[in-house]
C-alpha positions as CSV (number, residue, x, y, z in Angstrom):
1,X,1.8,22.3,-29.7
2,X,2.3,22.3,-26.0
3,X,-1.7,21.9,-25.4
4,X,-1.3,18.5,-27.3
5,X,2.0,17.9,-25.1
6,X,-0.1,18.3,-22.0
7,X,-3.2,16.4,-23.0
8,X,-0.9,13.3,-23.9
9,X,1.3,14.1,-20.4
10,X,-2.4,13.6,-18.6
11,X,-3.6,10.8,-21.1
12,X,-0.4,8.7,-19.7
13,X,-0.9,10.0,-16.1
14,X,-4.6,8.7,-16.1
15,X,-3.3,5.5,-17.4
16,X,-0.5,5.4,-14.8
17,X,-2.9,6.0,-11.7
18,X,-6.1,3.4,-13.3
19,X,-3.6,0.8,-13.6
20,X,-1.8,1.1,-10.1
21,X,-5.7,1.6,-8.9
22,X,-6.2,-1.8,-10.1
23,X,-3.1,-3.6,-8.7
24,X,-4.6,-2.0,-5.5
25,X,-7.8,-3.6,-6.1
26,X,-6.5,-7.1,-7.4
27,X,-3.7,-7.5,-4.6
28,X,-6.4,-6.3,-1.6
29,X,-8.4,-9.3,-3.0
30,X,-5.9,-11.6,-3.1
31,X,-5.0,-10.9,0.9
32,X,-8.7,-10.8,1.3
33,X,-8.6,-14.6,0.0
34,X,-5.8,-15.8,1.6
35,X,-6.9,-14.3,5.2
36,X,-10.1,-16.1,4.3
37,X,-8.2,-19.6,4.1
38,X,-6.3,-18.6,7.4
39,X,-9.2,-18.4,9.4
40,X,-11.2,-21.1,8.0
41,X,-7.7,-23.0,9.3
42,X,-7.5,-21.8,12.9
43,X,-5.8,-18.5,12.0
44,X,-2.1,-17.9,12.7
45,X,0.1,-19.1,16.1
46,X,2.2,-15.9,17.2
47,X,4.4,-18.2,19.0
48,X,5.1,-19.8,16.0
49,X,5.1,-16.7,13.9
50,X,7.8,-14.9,16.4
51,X,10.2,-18.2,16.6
52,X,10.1,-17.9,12.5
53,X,10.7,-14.4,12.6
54,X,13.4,-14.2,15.5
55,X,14.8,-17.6,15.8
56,X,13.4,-19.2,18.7
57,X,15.6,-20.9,21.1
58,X,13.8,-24.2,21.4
């Protein structure tokens, strides 16, 4: 009984792990995309980015 325990245990393990492998996969793609479209629009002002992200002054 508990060799059928385990065997299901590392059925649902494998499924865990393949599944979280493929969010990997899909969400490195979609940054892969989206840096893509940065760059094809001049990529990213830091001065920009830091007054967003700190609250410029000006």
């Amino acid at each position: 009984m508990t060799g059928v325990v385990q065997f299901m245990r590392g059925l649902v393990m494998a499924a865990l792990l393949l599944s979280a492998a493929g969010t990997l996969v899909e969400a490195t793609g979609i940054v892969g995309r989206e840096a893509a479209k940065a760059h094809q629009r001049g990529g990213i002002k830091f001065k920009w980015l830091n007054q967003q992200l700190v609250g410029g002054g000006q």
